[in-house]
C-alpha positions in Angstrom: 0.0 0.0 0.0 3.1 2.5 0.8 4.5 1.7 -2.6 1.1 2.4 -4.1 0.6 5.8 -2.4 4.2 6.8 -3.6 3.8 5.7 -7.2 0.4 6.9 -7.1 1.2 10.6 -5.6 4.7 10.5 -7.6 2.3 10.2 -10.8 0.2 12.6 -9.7 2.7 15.8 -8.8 4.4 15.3 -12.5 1.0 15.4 -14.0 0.0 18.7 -12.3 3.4 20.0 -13.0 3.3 18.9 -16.9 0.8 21.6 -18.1 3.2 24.1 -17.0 6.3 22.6 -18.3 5.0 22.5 -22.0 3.4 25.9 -22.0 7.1 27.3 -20.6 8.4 25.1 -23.3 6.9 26.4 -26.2 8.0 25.5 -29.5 11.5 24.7 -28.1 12.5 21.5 -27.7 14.0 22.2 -24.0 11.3 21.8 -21.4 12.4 25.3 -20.0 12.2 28.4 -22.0 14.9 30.7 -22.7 15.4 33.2 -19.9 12.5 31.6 -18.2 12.1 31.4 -14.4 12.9 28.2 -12.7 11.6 27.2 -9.1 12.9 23.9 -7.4 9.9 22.4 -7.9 10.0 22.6 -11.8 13.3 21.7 -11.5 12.4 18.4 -10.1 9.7 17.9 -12.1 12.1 18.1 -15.3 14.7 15.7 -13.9 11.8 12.6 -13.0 10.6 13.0 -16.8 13.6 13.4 -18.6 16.1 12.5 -16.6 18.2 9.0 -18.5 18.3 7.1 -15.0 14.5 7.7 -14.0 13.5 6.3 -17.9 16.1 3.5 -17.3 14.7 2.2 -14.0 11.0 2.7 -15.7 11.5 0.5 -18.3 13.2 -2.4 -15.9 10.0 -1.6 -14.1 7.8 -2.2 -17.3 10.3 -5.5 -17.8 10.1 -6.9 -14.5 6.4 -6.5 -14.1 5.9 -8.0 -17.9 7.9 -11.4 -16.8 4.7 -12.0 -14.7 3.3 -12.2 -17.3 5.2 -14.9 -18.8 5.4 -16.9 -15.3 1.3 -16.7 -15.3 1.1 -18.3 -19.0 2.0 -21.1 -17.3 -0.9 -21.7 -16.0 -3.1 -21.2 -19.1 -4.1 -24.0 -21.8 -0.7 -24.3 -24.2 -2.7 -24.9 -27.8 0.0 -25.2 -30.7 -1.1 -26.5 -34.3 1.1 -27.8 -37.3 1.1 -28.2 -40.9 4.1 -30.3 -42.7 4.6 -31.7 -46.2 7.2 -34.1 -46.9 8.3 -36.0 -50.1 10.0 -39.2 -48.8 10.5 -42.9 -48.7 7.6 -44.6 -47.5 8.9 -47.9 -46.2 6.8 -49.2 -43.4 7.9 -49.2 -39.7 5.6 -52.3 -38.6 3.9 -51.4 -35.2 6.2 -49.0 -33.7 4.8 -45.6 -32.2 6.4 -42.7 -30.3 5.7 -39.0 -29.6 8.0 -36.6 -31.3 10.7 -34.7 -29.2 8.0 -32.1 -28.3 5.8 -34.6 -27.3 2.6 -32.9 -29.4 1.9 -35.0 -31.7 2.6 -39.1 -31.8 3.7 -41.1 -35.0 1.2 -43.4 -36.5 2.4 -46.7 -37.5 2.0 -47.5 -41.0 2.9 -50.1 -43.5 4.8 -49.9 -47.1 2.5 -47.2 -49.4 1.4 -49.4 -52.7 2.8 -52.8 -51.6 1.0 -56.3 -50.5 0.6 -56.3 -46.8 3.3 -59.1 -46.5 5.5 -57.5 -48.6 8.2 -55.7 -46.3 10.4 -55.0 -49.2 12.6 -51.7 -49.1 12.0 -48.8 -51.6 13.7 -45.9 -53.2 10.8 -44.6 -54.8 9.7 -41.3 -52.8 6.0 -40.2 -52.0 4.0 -37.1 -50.9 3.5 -36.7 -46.8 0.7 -34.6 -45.9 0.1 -33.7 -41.9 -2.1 -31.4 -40.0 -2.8 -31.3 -36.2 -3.5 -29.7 -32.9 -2.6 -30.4 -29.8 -4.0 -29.1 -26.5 -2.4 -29.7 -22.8 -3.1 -28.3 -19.6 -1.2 -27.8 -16.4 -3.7 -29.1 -13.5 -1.1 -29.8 -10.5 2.4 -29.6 -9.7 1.9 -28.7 -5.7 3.3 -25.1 -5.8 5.7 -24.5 -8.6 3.9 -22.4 -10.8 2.0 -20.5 -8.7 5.4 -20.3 -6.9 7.1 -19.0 -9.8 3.8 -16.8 -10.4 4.5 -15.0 -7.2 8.3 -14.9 -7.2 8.2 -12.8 -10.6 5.5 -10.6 -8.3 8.0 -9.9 -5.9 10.5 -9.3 -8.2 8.5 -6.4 -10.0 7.7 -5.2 -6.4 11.5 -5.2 -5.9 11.9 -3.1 -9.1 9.0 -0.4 -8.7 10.6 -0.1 -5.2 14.2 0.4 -7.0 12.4 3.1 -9.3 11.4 5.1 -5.9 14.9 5.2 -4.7 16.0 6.2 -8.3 13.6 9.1 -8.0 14.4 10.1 -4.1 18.1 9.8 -5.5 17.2 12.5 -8.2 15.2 14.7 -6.0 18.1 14.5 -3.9 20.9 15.8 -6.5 18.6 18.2 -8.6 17.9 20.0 -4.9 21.6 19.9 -4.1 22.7 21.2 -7.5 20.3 23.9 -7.4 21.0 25.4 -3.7 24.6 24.8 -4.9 23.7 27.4 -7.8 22.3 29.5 -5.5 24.9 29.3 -3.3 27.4 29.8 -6.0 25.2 33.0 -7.3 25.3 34.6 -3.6 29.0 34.6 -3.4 29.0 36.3 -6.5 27.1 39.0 -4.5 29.1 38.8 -1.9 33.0 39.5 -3.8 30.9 41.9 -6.0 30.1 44.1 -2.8 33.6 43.4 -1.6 35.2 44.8 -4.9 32.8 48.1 -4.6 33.9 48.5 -1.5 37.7 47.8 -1.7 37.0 50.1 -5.2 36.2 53.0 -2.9 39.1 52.0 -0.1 41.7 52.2 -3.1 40.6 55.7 -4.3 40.6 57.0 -0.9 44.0 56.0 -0.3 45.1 57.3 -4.0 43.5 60.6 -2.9 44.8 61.0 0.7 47.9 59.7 -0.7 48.4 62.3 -3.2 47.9 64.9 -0.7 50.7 63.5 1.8 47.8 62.8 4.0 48.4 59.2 4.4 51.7 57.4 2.9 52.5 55.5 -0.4 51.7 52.1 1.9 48.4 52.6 2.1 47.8 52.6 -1.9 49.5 49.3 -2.6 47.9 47.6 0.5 44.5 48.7 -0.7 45.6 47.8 -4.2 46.5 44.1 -3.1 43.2 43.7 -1.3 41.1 45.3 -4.5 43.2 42.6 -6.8 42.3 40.2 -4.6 38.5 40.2 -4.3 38.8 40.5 -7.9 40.3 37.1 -7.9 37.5 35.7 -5.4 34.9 37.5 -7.6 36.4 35.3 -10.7 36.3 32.1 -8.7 32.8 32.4 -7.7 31.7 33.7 -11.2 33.5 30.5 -12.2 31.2 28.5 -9.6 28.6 29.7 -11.1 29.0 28.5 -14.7 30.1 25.0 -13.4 26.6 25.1 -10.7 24.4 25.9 -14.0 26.1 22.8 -16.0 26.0 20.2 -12.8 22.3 21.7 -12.6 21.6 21.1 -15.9 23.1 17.1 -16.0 20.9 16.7 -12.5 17.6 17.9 -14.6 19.0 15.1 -17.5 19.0 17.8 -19.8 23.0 18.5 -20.4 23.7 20.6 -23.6 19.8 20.9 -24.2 19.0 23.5 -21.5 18.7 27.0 -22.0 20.0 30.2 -19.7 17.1 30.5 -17.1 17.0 32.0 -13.9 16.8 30.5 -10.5 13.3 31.9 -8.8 14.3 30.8 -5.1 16.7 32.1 -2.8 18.6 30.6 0.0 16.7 30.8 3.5 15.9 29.1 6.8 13.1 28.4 8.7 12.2 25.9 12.0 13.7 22.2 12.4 10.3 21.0 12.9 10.6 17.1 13.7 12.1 15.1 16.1 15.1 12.1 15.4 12.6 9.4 16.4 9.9 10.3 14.2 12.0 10.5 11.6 14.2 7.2 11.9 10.5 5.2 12.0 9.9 7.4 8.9 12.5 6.4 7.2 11.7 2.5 8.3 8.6 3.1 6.5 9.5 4.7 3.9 12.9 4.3 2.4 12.1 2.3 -1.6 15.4 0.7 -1.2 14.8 -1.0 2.2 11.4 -1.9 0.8 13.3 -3.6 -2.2 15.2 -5.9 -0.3 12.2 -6.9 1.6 10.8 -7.7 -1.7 13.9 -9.3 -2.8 13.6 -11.6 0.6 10.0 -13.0 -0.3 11.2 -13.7 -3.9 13.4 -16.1 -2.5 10.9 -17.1 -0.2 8.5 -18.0 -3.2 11.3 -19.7 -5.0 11.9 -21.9 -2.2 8.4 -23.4 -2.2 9.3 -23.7 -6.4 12.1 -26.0 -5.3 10.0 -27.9 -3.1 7.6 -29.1 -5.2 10.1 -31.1 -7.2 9.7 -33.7 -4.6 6.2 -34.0 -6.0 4.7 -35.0 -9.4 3.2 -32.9 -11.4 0.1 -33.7 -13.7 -0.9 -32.3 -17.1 -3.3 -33.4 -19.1 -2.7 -33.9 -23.2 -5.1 -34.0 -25.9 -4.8 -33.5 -29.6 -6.4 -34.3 -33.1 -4.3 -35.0 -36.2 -4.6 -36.1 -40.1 -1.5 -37.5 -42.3 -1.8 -39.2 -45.5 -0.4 -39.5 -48.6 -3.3 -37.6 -50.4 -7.1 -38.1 -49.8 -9.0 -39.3 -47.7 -6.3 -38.9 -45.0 -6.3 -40.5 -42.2 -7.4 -38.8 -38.5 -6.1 -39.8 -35.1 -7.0 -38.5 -32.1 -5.2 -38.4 -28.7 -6.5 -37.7 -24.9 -4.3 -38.4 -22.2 -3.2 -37.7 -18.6 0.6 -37.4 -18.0 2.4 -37.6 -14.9 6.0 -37.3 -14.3 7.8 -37.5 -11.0 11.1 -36.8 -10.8 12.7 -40.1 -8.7 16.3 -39.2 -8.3 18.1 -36.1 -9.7 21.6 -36.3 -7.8 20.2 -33.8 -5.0 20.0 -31.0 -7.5 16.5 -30.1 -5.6 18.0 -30.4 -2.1 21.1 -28.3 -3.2 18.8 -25.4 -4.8 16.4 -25.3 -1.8 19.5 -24.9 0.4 21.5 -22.4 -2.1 18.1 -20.1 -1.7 17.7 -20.0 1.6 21.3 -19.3 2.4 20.9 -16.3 -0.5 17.6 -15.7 1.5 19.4 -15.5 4.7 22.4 -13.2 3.6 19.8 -10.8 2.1 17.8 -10.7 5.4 21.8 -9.6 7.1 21.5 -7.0 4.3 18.6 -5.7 5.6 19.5 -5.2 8.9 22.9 -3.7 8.1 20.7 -1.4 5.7 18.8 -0.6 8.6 21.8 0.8 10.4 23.1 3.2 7.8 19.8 4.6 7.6 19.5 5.1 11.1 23.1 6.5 10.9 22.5 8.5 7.7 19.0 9.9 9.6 20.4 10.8 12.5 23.7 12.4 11.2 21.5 14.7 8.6 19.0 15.5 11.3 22.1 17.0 13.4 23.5 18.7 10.8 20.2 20.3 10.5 19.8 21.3 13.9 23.6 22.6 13.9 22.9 24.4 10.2 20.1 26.5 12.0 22.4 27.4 15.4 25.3 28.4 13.0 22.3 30.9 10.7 21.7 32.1 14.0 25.4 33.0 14.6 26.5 34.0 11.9 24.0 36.8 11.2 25.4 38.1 14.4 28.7 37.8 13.2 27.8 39.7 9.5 26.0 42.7 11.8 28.4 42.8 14.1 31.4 43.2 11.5 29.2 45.6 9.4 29.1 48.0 12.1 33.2 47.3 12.3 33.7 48.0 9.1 31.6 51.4 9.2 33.4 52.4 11.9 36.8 51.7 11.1 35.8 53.4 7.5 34.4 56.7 9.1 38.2 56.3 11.9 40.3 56.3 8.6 38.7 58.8 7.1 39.6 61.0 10.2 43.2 60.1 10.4 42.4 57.6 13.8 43.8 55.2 12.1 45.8 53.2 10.0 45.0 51.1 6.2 45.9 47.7 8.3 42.7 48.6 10.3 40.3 49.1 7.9 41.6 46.4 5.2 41.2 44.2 8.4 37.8 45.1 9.3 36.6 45.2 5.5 38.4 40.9 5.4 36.5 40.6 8.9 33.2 41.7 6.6 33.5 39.8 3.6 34.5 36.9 5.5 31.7 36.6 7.6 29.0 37.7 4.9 30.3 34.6 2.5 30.0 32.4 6.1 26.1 33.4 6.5 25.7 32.6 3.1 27.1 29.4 3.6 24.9 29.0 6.4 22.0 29.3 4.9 23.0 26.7 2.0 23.9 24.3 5.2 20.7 24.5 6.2 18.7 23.8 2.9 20.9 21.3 1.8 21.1 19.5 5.3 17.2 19.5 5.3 17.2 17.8 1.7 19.3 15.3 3.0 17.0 14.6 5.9 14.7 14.2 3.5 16.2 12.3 1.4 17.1 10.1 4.1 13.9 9.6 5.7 12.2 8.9 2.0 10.2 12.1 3.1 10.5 13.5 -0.4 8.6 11.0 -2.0 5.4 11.1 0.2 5.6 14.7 0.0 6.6 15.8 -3.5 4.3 18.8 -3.6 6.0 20.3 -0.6 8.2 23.7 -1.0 11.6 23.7 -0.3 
């Protein structure tokens, strides 16, 4: 029923979201628009359409779920007909009769075409062979293995759709990481921009007090060094920003395809609104890929009670009508039977398969449980990073007013001679520094709360949530 609710609301967000995707799309053959405004969400939405894994794991979805349907033909009448024309020898073959390899349709005895019945003479001469048939059989028992196999290939598909999910989460995952990385990325750029502006302004002020013997020659090449140097952290993060667009654009599956758009969304913080319990028996619940292996586990399970049913016959029932001849009238045959086979003695091939799966069932059911601990341990460590992200927000905007206020002071006391360009460069570092660190802060905390949710399989059950 969980796996349900997620394919069923997964299905459900990308339809709502598709409308809007096509009408941004236009006539282009990107899903975004040039210059067009992205959100997160649409972002998302792009990746789990388009996106080469997500269409990968669909289609081994769509595979595993069709080999039901060749494990339930099984079960169903098996009706084959035939049609063959032979020019051959004729010589008789007495009173013998067998089935064919395939076991459809049996060999009539005959006796030498255009001879006395006595007369078992061999011939050269060759004839015309006509034959038409059909032949009918029906499984009726074999004490599990079908049905076995029937449900095996059920819990396999499970296994799949489940493997799908985690493909999804996965994606959701790395297109919200990319794109708070962009942001991220785009924010520094903000942050050197202001820091050249502002170095800008402490270079000409030195140039001008310098030229007036107000302040020496030191205080040009010092405020010269720190101007070239934002500069340089202004082209790094410009840099960061053309490599965040491109990982952005491989997470959305859309590589050299996507057009310049901008990002709608901007880096913020808000409460830490759960508690570690709640969300480690979330993530119990809700996590595709511990559900896989749980499918995995009663795939083996149904395989087992396969194996087990070789220790007891199984019964099919045969029938068929047929006409050979060597022109008309031919002659017709029919055959109804009831076969049984039992299979005595197979040099413990059974007993060595039923042991090999439940050894492969037991390692898988030590899988689970160490996949049980990681999640705990990846749960836990995302939810304190979370908590920590939001303390260190809360800390660092101190830090960035605090060092404003620095800077405008030490800015207004160089201006009046109080001091020296060591101060204020120091105080202007001190600013920069801790502006870039809030920014950080604030991608901490978005990207620790998309891992917390990525841990806990939260964003699969709640794909129309905001970010």
């Amino acid at each position: 029923m969980r796996k349900s609710c997620g394919s069923l609301a997964l299905a459900a967000w990308t339809i709502l979201l598709l409308p809007a995707l096509v009408t941004a799309a236009g006539t282009d053959s990107s899903p975004i628009a040039a210059g067009s405004q992205l959100t997160l969400k649409d972002a998302i939405a792009i990746a789990i359409k388009f996106h080469p894994r997500r269409q990968e794991a669909t289609a081994q979805t769509g595979a595993a779920q069709e080999r039901v349907g060749e494990a339930r033909a099984a079960l169903l009448p098996q009706v084959y007909g035939t049609a063959q024309y032979l020019r051959s020898t004729a010589n008789g073959i007495g009173n013998t009769q067998w089935y064919n390899i395939d076991g459809l349709f049996p060999r009539i005895s005959g006796t030498n075409h255009d001879l006395a019945a006595n007369d078992d003479s061999q011939v050269a001469d060759t004839f015309n062979n006509y034959m038409g048939g059909v032949s009918v059989s029906q499984f009726l028992l074999d004490f599990g293995r079908r049905h076995g196999y029937v449900d095996q290939r059920k819990f396999e598909a499970a296994a799949a759709q489940a493997q799908e999910q985690m493909v999804v989460l996965d994606l959701i995952f790395e297109v919200s990481q990319r794109y708070f990385d962009l942001l991220d990325a785009q924010q520094m750029v903000r942050v050197y921009e202001k820091a050249v502006e502002q170095r800008e302004y402490h270079y000409h002020e030195a140039q001008v007090k310098a030229a007036a013997s107000l302040r020496p020659q030191l205080d040009i090449y010092v405020t010269q060094a720190e101007l070239e140097r934002s500069q340089l952290s202004l082209v790094e993060a410009s840099n960061a920003v053309a490599d965040g667009k491109v990982a952005l654009d491989n997470a959305m599956g859309l590589s050299d395809t996507a057009p310049e758009y901008k990002l709608t969304q901007v880096l913020t913080y808000g409460k830490v609104d759960s508690d570690m319990h709640s969300l480690v028996r979330t993530a119990m619940r809700d996590r595709p890929d511990l559900v896989a292996i749980s499918d995995e586990v009663r795939a083996i399970g149904a395989q087992i009670q396969e194996f087990k049913s070789d220790y007891l016959p199984t019964v099919s029932a045969m029938g068929g009508y047929n006409a050979m001849g060597t022109g008309l009238p031919a002659a017709n045959n029919f055959n109804v039977g009831l076969v049984i086979t039992w299979p005595m003695f197979n040099g413990f091939l059974t007993t060595h398969q039923e042991e090999e799966a439940r050894l492969e069932q037991k390692a898988l059911s030590h899988a689970i449980e160490d996949l049980r601990q990681r999640i705990v341990l990846q749960v836990k460590t995302a939810f304190l990073d979370w908590q920590a992200s939001l303390k260190r927000i809360q800390r660092a905007e101190r830090a960035v007013a605090a060092s404003r206020v620095e800077l405008e002071l030490a800015e207004k006391r160089y201006e009046a001679g109080l001091s020296n360009i060591v101060e204020l460069e120091d105080a202007q570092r001190h600013y920069t520094f801790d502006d870039a660190e809030y920014a950080n802060a604030l991608y901490s905390f978005s990207l620790n709360k998309a891992q917390v949710d990525r841990a806990t399989g939260r964003s699969l059950v709640n794909l129309g949530g905001g970010s």
